[in-house]
C-alpha positions in Angstrom: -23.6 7.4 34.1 -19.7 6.1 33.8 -19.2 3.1 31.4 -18.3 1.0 34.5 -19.9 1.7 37.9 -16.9 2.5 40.4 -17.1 3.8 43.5 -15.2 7.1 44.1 -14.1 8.2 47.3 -14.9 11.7 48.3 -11.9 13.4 48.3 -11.5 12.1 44.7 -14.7 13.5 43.7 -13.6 17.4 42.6 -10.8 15.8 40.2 -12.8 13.4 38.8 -15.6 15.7 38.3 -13.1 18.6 36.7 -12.0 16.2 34.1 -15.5 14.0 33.0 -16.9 17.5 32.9 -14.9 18.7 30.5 -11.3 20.2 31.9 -8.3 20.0 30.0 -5.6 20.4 32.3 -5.3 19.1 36.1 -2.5 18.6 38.6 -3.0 16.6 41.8 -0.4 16.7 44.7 -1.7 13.7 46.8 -0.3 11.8 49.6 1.2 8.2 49.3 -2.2 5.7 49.1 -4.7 8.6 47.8 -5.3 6.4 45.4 -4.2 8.9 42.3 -3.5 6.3 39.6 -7.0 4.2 40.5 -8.8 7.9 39.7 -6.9 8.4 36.8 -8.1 5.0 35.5 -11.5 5.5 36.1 -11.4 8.8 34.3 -9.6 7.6 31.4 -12.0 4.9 31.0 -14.8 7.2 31.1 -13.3 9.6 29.0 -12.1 7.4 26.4 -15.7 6.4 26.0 -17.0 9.4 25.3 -14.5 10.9 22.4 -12.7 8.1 20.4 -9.1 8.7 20.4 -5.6 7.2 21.9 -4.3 7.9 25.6 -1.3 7.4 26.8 -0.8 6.3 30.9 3.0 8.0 31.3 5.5 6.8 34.3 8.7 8.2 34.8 10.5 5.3 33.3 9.3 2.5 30.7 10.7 0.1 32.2 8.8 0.5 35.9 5.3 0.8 33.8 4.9 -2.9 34.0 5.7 -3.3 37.6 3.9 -0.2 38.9 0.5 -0.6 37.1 0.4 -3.3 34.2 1.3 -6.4 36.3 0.3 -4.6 39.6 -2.7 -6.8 42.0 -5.1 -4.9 44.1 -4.3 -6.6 47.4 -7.9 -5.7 48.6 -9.6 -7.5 45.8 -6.6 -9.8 44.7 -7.4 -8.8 41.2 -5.0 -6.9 38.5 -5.1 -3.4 38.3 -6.0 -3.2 34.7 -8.5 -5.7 34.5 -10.3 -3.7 37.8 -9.9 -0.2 35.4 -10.5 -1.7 31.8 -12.8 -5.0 32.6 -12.3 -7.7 29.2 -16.0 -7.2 28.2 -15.1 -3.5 27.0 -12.1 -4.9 25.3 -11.5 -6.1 21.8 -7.8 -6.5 22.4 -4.9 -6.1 24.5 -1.1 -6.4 23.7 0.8 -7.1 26.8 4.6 -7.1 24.8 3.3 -3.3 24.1 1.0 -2.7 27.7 -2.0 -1.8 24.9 -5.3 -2.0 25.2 -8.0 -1.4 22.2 -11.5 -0.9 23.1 -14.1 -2.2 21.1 -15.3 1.4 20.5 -12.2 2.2 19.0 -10.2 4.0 21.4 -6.8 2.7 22.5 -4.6 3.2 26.1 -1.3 2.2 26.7 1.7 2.8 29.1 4.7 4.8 28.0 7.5 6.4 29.7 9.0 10.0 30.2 12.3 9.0 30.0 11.8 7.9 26.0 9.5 11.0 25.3 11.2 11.2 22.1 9.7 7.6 20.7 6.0 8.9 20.7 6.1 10.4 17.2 3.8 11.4 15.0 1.0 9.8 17.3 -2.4 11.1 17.5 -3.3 11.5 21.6 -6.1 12.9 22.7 -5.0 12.4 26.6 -2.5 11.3 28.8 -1.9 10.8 32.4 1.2 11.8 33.9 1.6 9.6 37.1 4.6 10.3 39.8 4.8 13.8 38.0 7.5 15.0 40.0 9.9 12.2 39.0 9.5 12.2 35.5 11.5 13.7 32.9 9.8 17.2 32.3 11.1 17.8 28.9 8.1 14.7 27.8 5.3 17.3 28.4 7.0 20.1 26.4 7.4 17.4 23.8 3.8 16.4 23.7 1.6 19.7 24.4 1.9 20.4 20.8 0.0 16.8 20.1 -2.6 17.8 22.4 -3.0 21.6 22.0 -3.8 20.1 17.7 -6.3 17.4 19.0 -7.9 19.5 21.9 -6.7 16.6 24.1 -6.5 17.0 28.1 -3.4 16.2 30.7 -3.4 14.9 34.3 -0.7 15.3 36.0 -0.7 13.1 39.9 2.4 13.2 42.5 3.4 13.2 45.1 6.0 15.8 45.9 9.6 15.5 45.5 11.6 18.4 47.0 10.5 21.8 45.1 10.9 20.6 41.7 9.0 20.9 38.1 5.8 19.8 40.1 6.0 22.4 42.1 6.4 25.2 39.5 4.0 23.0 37.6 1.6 23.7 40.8 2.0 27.2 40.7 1.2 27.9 37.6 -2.0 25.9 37.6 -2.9 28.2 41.1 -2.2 31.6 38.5 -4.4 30.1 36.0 -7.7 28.4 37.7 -9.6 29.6 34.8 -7.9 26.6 32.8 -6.3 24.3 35.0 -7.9 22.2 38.3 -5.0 22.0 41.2 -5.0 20.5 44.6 -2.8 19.5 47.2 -4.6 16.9 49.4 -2.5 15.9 52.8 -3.5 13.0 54.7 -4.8 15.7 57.0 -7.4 17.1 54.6 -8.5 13.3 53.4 -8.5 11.5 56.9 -7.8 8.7 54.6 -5.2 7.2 57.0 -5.9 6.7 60.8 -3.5 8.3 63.7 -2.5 4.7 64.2 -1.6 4.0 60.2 0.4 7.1 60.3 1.8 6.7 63.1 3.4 3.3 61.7 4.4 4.9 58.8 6.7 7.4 60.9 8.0 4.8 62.2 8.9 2.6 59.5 10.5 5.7 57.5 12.7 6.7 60.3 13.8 3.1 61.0 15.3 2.9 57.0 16.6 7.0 57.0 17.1 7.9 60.6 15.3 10.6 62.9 15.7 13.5 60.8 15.6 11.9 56.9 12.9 9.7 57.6 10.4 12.5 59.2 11.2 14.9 56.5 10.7 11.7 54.1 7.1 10.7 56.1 6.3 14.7 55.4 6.7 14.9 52.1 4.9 11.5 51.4 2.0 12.1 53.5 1.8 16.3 54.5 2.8 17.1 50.7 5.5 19.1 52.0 7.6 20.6 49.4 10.1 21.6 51.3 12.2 18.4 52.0 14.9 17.5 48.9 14.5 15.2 46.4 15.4 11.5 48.6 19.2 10.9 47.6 19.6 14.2 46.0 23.1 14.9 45.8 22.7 19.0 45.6 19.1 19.5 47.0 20.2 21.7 50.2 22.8 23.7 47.6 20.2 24.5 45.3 17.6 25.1 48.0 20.5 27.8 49.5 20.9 29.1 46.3 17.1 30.1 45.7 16.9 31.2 49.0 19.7 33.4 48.8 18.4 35.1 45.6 21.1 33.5 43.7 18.5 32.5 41.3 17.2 35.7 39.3 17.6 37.5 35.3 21.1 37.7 34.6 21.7 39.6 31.2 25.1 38.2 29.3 27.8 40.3 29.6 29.4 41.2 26.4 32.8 41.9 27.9 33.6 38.3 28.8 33.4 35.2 26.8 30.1 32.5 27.3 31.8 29.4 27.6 30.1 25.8 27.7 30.8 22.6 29.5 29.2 19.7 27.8 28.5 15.9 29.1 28.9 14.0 25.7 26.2 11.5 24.5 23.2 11.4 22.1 20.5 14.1 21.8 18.9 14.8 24.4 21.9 13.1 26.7 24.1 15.5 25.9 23.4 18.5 27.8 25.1 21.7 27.8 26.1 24.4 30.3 26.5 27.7 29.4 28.3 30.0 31.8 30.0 33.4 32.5 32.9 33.7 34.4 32.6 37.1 36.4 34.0 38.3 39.5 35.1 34.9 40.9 31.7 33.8 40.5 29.7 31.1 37.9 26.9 33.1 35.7 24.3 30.6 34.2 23.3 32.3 31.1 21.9 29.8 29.3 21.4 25.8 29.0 21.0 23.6 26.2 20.2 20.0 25.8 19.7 19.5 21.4 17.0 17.1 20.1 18.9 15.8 17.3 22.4 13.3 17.2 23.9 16.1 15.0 27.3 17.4 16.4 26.9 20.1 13.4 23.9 21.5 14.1 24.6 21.8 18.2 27.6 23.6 17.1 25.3 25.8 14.8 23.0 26.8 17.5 26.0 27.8 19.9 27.3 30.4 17.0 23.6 31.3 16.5 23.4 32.7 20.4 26.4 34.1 19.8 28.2 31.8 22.6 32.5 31.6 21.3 33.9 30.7 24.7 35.8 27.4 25.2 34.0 24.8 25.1 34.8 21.9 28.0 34.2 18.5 27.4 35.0 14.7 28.8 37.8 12.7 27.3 35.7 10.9 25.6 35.7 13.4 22.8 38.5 11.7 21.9 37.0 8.4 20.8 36.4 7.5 17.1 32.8 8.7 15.9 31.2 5.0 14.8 32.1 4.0 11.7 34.6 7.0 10.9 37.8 7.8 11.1 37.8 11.1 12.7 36.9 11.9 16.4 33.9 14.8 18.2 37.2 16.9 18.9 37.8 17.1 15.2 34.5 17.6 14.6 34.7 20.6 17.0 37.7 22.1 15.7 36.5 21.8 12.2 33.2 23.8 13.0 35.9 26.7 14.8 34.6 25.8 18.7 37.7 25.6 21.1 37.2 22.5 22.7 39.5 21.3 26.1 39.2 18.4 28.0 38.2 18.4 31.4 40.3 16.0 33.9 39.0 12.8 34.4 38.3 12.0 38.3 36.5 10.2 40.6 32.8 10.8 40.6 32.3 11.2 44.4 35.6 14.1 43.6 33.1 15.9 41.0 30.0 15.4 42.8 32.3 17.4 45.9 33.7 20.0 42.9 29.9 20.5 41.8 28.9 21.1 45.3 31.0 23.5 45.3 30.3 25.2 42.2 26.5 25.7 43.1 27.8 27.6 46.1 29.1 30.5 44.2 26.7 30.4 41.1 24.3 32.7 40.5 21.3 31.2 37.8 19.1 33.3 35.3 16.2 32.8 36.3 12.9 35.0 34.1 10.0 34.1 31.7 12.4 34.4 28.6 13.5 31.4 26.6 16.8 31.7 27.6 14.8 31.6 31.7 12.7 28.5 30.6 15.9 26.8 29.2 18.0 27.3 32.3 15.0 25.8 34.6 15.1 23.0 33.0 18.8 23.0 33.7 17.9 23.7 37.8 14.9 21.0 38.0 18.0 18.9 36.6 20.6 19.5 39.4 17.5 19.6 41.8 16.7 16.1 40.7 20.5 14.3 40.7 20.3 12.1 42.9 21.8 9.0 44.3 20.7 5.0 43.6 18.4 3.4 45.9 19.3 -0.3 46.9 15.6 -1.7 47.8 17.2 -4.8 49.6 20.0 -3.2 51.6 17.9 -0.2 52.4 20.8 2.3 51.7 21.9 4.6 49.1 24.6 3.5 46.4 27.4 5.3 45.3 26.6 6.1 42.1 23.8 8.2 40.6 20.7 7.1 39.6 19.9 6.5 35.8 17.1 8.7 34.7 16.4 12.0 32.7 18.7 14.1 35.4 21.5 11.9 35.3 23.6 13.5 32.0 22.4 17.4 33.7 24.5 16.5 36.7 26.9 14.9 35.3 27.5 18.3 33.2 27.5 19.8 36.3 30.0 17.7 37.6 32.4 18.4 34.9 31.6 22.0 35.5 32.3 22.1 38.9 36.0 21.1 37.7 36.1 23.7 34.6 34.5 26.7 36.1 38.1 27.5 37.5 40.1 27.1 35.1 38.0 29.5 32.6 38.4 32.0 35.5 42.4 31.7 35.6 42.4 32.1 31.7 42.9 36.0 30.7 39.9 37.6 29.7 40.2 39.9 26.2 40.7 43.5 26.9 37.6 45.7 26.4 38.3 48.0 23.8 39.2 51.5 24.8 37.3 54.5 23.4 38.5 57.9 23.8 39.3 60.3 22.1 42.6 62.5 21.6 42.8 65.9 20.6 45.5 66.9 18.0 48.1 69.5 18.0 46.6 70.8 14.8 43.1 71.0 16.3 41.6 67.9 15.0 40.1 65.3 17.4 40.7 61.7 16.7 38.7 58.6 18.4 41.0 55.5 19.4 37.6 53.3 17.6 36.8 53.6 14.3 32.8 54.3 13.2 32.4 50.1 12.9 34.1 49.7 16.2 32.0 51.8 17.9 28.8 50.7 16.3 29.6 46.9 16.8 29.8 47.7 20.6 26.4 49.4 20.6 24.8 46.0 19.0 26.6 43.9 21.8 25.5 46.5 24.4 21.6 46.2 23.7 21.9 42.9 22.9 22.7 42.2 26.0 20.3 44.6 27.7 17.6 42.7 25.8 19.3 39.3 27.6 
């Protein structure tokens, strides 16, 4: 029997069931009022009863946590959602600076964010719940599998979709491995949870804030779990949707004959990603993608050598600014460590987001189960997920892009879109010729000497091996 009597609805019965039964790993696709956070609780709370240990409850951003489920009243019943989940007699304390909860067993919950991953150190989970999957940062699960996988600690992941993104790959994987993981996409069609007259509404009140043909693609995706419509305000979701179409999105091995240059958006960490791309033929060739976990200039620098990746490097003009409290700026910091840094134009952002538009057109992605593969999706999930702000009172779209874990990928991509052109104007090196000459006094001579030649065999299966 659950530690609190609840009633669940049947549709929410084979999730719950997976996961009080034992199941580590579980992905829900659900339609808007499923009620996917409400299960979640009622799982936690049983779960957290049964094994002593700390779980996390993870939004995309901290700072919607309290709004979305900490401060959040159950119209129907008038009460908080937290008090309905974690009633104050199974309590010993609760921290609402923090949104933590300690149970008198022992156990603890509390709310954290995917878009500060990075600030969950060192902490023992045992589960977490990741809620409105498909907008949070991906990189946070990569971050905390390892924390799990050491205290044989379980994940739920419960969305609704947003455009084919990391919850959709995230679905498919789950589908290739149903001998470890629970997934389910529940429509409003499969849970009758809505009537003809409910939905109905609903069409109508989407179409009256996007128009005819945003808001039924909008009403689809919220309550058919359709996949197919882009991310709401995404600023490349039809380019990147051509591009995958078009096969434009498959393994590309590195060409040793021409440079792997990088195009940088300039920030901390993990705000600081990196493009790395192939010029070839007129066309952009995504080799590889790197966003560091550390602040440390040096070491990003380091793992660029490392890959073997001695292009120029492009980067905003605000390399140019004094590092705090030094005298010396990023560019000199580049230049010391032998990278050829230039500066990339400053413009308008609506004249990148038009010159990264662009760029996706005639890019071509490596896409395969190698590192370099998982590196550059998290790359593509970023582009997918650019997208515009929403203004909530004047129901419209902003001009500029919305401040979450994609925001620094596209804005990369942006700067790319501007450098991409310039690295295909500058003269490529001349591949080295080997031949060989024959002698007037019978001798044969090659135009390479031994080391030449075996140097180009390295680069050659190197790059066979991607």
């Amino acid at each position: 029997m659950s530690v609190i009597e609840r009633r669940i609805r049947a549709y929410q019965q084979p999730l719950h069931s997976f996961m009080v039964n034992g199941g580590k790993r579980a992905i829900e696709i659900a339609h808007r009022r499923w009620g996917k956070d409400e299960i979640a609780l009622a799982v936690t709370c049983e779960l957290l009863h049964k094994r002593v240990g700390n779980v996390w409850h993870c939004l995309p951003e901290y700072a919607q946590a309290r709004k979305a489920l900490w401060t959040s009243v159950n119209a129907h019943t008038g009460k908080r959602r937290i008090d309905e989940a974690f009633p104050p007699e199974i309590r010993e304390s609760t921290n609402d600076q923090e949104m933590f909860i300690r149970f008198k067993n022992g156990s603890t919950w509390q709310m954290i964010g995917s878009d500060r991953y990075d600030a969950t150190v060192g902490a023992g989970v045992m589960g977490i719940t990741y809620s409105e999957w498909a907008l949070a940062n991906p990189s946070a699960w990569a971050y905390h599998r390892p924390m799990l996988e050491e205290n044989d600690g379980w994940a739920m992941f419960i969305t609704t979709p947003r455009g084919n993104n990391h919850a959709k790959s995230m679905l498919d994987h789950a589908r290739n491995h149903p001998e470890t993981w629970f997934s389910e996409v529940s429509s409003v069609l499969n849970t009758g949870a809505l009537t003809k007259e409910q939905l109905d509404l609903s069409l109508e009140e989407y179409i009256s804030l996007y128009g005819k043909d945003m808001g039924r693609a909008q009403f689809e995706q919220e309550y058919m779990c359709n996949f197919n419509a882009a991310i709401m305000g995404a600023y490349w979701g039809g380019e990147m949707w051509d591009a995958e179409q078009a096969g434009r999105m498959r393994p590309l091995a590195i060409d040793p004959s021409h440079p792997v240059h990088t195009v940088w958006d300039l920030g901390k960490a993990i705000n600081n990603p990196l493009w790395c791309i192939q010029v070839i033929n007129g066309m952009v060739h995504v080799v590889d993608f790197y966003r560091p976990d550390t602040d440390d200039l040096e070491e990003w620098c380091r793992w660029l050598d490392d890959q073997g990746y001695h292009g120029d490097d492009y980067v905003p003009d605000d390399v140019l600014d004094p590092v705090w409290g030094a005298s010396h700026t990023r560019w000199d910091m580049l230049k010391a460590m032998k990278r050829k840094p230039r500066l990339v134009k400053r413009i308008a952002v609506a004249d990148g987001i038009h010159a990264g538009r662009e760029a996706i057109k005639v890019s071509l992605f490596h896409k395969a189960d190698d590192e370099r593969g998982q590196r550059v999706q998290l790359g593509i999930e970023g582009l997918k997920s650019y997208r515009r702000e929403w203004d909530d009172e004047r129901k419209t779209f902003l001009d500029n892009p919305y401040k979450d874990w994609a925001e620094h990928i596209g804005s990369a991509w942006r700067y790319l879109g501007l450098a991409w052109r310039e690295a295909f104007k500058r003269p490529e090196p001349e591949k080295p010729k080997f031949v060989y000459k024959a002698n007037p006094n019978g001798s044969i001579t090659s135009s390479m000497t031994v080391k030449e030649q075996i140097d180009a065999m390295i680069k050659r299966k190197r790059a066979q091996r991607g």
